[in-house]
C-alpha positions as CSV (number, residue, x, y, z in Angstrom):
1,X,20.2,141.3,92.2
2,X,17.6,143.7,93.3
3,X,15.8,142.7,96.6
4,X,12.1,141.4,95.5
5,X,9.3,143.6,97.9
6,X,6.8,141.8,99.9
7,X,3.5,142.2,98.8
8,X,1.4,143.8,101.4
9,X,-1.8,145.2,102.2
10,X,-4.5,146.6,104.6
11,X,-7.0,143.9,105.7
12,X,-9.1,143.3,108.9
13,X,-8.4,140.3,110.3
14,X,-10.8,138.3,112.4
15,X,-9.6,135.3,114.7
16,X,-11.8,132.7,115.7
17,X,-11.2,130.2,118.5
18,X,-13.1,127.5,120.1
19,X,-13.6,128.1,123.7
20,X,-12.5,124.9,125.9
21,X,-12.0,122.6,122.6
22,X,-10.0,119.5,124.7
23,X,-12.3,119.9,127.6
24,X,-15.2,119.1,124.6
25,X,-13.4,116.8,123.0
26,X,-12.3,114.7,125.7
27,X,-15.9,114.2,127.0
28,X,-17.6,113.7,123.8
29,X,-15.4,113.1,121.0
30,X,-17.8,112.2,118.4
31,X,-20.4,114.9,118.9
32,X,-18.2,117.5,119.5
33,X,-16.0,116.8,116.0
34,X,-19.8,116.2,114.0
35,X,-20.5,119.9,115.8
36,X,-17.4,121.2,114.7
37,X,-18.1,120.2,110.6
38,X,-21.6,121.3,111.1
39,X,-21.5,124.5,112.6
40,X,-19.1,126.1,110.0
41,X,-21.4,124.9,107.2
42,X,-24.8,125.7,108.6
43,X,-23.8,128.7,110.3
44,X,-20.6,130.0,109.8
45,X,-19.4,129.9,106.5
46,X,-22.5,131.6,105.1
47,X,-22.1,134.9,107.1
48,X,-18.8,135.0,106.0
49,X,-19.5,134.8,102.3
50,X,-22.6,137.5,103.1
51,X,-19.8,139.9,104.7
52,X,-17.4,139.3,101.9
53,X,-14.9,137.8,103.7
54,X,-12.7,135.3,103.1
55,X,-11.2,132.3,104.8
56,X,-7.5,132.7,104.8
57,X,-6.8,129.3,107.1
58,X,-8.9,126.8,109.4
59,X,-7.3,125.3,112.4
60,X,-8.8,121.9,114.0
61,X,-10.5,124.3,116.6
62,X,-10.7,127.8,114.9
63,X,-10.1,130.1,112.0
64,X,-8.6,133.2,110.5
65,X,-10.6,135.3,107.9
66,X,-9.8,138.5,106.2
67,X,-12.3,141.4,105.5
68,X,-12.0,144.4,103.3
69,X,-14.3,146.2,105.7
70,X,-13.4,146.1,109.5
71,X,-17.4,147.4,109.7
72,X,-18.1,144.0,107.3
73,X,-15.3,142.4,110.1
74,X,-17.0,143.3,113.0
75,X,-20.9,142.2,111.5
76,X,-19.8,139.3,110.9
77,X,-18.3,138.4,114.0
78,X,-21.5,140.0,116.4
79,X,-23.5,137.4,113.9
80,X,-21.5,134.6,114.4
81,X,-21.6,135.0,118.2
82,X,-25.8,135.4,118.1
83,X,-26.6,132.8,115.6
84,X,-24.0,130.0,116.5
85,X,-25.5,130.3,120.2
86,X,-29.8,130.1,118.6
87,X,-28.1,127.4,116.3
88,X,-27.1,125.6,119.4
89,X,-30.0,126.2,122.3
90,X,-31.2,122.9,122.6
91,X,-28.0,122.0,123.5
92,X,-26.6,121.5,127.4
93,X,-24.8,124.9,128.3
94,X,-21.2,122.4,128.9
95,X,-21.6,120.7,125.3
96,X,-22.0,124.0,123.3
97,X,-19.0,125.3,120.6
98,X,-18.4,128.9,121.9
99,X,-16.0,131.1,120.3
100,X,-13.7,133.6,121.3
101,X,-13.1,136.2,118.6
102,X,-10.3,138.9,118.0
103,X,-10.0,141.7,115.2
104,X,-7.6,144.4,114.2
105,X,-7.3,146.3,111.3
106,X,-3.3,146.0,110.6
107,X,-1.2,146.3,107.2
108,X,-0.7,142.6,106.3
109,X,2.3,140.1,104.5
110,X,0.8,138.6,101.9
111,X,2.3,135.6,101.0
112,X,-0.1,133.1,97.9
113,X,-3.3,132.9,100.1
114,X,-1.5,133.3,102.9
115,X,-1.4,136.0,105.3
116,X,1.4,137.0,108.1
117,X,2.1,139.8,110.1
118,X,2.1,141.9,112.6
119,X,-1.8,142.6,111.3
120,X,-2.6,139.2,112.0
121,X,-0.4,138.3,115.1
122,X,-2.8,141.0,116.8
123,X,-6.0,139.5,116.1
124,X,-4.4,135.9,117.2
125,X,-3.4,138.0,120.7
126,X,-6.9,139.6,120.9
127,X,-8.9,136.7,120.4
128,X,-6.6,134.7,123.6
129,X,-7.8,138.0,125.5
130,X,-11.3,137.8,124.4
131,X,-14.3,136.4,127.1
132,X,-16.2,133.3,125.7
133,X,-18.9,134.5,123.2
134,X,-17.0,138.1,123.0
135,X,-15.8,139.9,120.2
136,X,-12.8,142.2,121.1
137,X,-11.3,144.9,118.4
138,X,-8.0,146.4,118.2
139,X,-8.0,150.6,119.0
140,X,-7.4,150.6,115.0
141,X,-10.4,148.9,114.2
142,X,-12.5,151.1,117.2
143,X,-11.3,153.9,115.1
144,X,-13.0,153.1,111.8
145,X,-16.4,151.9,113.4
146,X,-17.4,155.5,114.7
147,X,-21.3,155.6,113.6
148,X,-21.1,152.4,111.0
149,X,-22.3,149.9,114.1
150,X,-25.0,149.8,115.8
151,X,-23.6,148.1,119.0
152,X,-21.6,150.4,121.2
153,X,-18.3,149.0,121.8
154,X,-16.7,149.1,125.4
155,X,-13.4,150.2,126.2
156,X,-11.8,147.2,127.7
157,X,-8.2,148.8,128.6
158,X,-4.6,148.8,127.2
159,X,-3.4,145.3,126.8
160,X,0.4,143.8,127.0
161,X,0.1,141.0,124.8
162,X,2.4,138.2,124.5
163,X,5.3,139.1,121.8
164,X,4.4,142.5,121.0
165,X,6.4,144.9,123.0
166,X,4.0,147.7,122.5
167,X,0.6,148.0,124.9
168,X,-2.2,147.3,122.5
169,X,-5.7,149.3,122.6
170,X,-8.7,147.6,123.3
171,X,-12.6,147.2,123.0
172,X,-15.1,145.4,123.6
173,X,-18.5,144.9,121.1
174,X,-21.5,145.1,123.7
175,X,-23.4,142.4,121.9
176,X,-26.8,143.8,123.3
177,X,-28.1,146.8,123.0
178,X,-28.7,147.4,126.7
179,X,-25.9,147.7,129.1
180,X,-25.8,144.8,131.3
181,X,-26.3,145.6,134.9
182,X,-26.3,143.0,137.8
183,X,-29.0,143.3,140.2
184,X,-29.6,139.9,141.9
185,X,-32.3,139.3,145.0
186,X,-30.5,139.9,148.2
187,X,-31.7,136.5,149.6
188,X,-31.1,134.5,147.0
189,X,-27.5,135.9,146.3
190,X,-26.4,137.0,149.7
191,X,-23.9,134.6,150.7
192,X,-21.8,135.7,147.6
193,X,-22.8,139.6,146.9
194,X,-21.3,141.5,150.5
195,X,-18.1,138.9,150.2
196,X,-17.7,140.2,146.6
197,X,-18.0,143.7,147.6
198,X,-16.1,143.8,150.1
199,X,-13.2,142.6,147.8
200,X,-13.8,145.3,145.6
201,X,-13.4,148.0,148.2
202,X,-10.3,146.2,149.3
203,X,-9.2,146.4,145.4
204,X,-9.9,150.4,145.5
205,X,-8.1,150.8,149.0
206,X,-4.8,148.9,147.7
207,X,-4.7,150.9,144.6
208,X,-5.3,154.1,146.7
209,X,-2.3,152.7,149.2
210,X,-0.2,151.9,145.9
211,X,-0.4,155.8,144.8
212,X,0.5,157.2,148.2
213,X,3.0,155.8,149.6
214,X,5.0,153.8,146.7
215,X,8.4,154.8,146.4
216,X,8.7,158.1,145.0
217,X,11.2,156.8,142.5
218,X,8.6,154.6,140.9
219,X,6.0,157.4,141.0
220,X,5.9,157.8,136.9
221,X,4.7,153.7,136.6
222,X,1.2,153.2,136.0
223,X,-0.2,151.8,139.4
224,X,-1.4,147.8,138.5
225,X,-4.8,146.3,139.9
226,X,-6.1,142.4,139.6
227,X,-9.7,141.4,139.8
228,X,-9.8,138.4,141.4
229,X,-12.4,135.5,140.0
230,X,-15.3,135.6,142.6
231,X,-16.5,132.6,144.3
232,X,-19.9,131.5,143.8
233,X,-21.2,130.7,147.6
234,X,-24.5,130.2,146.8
235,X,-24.8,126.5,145.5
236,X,-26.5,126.8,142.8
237,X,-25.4,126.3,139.1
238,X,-27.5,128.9,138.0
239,X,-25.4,131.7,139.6
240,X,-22.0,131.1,137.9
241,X,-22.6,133.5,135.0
242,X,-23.6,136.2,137.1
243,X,-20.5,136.0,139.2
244,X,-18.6,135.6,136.4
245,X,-20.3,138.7,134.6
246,X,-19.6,140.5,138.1
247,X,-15.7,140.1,137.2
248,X,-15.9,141.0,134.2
249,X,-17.4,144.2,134.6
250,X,-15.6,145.4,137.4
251,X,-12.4,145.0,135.1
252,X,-14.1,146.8,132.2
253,X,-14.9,149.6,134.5
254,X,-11.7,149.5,136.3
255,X,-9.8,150.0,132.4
256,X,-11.4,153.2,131.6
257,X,-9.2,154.8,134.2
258,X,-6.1,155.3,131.7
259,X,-3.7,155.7,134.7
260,X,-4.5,152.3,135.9
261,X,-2.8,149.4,134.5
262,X,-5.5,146.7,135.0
263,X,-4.1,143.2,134.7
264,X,-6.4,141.0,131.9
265,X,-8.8,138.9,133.1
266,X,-7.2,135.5,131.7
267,X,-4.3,136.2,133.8
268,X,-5.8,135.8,137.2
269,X,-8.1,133.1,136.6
270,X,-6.1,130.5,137.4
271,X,-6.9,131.6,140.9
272,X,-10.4,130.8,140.5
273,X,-11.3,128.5,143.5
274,X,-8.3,129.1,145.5
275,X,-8.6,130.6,149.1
């Protein structure tokens, strides 16, 4: 009997994830779940009809959604991240539904409504990658946005993901127009700002040590770097998302040196508050 051919096809696939969803359950069960049903309906679910997409499966705590378009993709995702955090300002910062979302553009198994795949197993890897409120695309679908978006897209470094033995390509949607740059007062952020850059020159200094004197057997291996979380020394509550923003873009500047392997964010924070 002759073998019967998957059907298949080329679709940009957008993951969607809920950002800390037992953390928000646990503390407030019933909001949180009335959040969940109304956020997809008020918000969600309309920009995904308006960028002709279409929901391929919902999880308890996120989504997968397949576009025709990676540009459509893309839009969609920048919109969900905007108008699900207006949709949601009167809320306390800790009892908000923030998403983490990944997209590739990948040749797809389609299976009924159903799709499986390397194409899609990406996007799922992506989105685990992705900072809260982020979109983060695949080098595939960087490659079809040249001149279609009007956000610039960062490149965010080549990513080992779990399960897919080949590094994967990555960038970041700038979801402002400006690029974000961290000027705090010196007073108000000085028990926190020479600490921090003092690890970063430590970080530079170990990657310089790495190059010169590693064995000479291992000289063809990309030298690794971390970015450890920085510790907010301040006090205040307020400062948190700048020292968290500092991380961040020390790693995003840190990947556009392609001989550098820098180690993902999610990987080190479970140091975060360790001395």
């Amino acid at each position: 009997m002759a073998e019967t051919r998957a059907e298949r096809r080329l679709a940009a696939i957008m993951v969607a994830d809920v950002v800390g969803y037992s953390r928000l359950v646990e503390s407030d069960e019933t909001n949180t779940l009335a959040r969940l049903r109304a956020l997809p309906s008020d918000v969600i679910t309309p920009l995904i009809a308006e960028h002709h997409g279409r929901t391929v499966k919902l999880m308890g705590d996120g989504a997968i959604v397949e576009f025709s378009s990676v540009v459509d993709a893309v839009a969609c995702a920048v919109a969900m991240q905007k108008e699900g955090a207006a949709h949601q300002a009167q809320l306390a910062a800790d009892s908000r539904i923030i998403f983490r979302i990944g997209i590739n553009l990948g040749d797809v198994v389609v299976e009924g409504d159903d799709l499986l795949g390397d194409g899609v197993n990406v996007a799922a890897r992506l989105e685990q990658l992705c900072p809260p409120g982020g979109v983060l695309v695949s080098g595939t679908a960087y490659d079809h946005l040249h001149g279609k978006l009007d956000l610039p897209l960062d490149f965010a470094g080549e990513q080992q993901v779990k399960n897919i033995s080949r590094p994967v390509r990555t960038y970041s949607v700038r979801m402002s127009e400006v690029k974000r740059h961290w000027r705090p007062r010196a007073r108000r952020f000085r028990g926190w700002l020479l600490p921090g850059a003092a690890t970063v020159v430590v970080l530079f200094l170990a990657a310089g040590a790495y190059w010169l004197f590693w064995p000479a057997d291992t000289a063809n291996a990309a030298p690794s770097i971390a970015v450890l979380p920085f510790e907010n020394l301040s006090g205040e509550e307020g400062t948190n998302r700048i020292v968290e923003g500092m991380t961040e873009d020390i790693i995003t500047d840190l990947s556009r040196f392609r001989d550098l392997d820098v180690i993902a964010r999610n990987s080190t924070e479970r140091y975060k508050g360790s001395r």
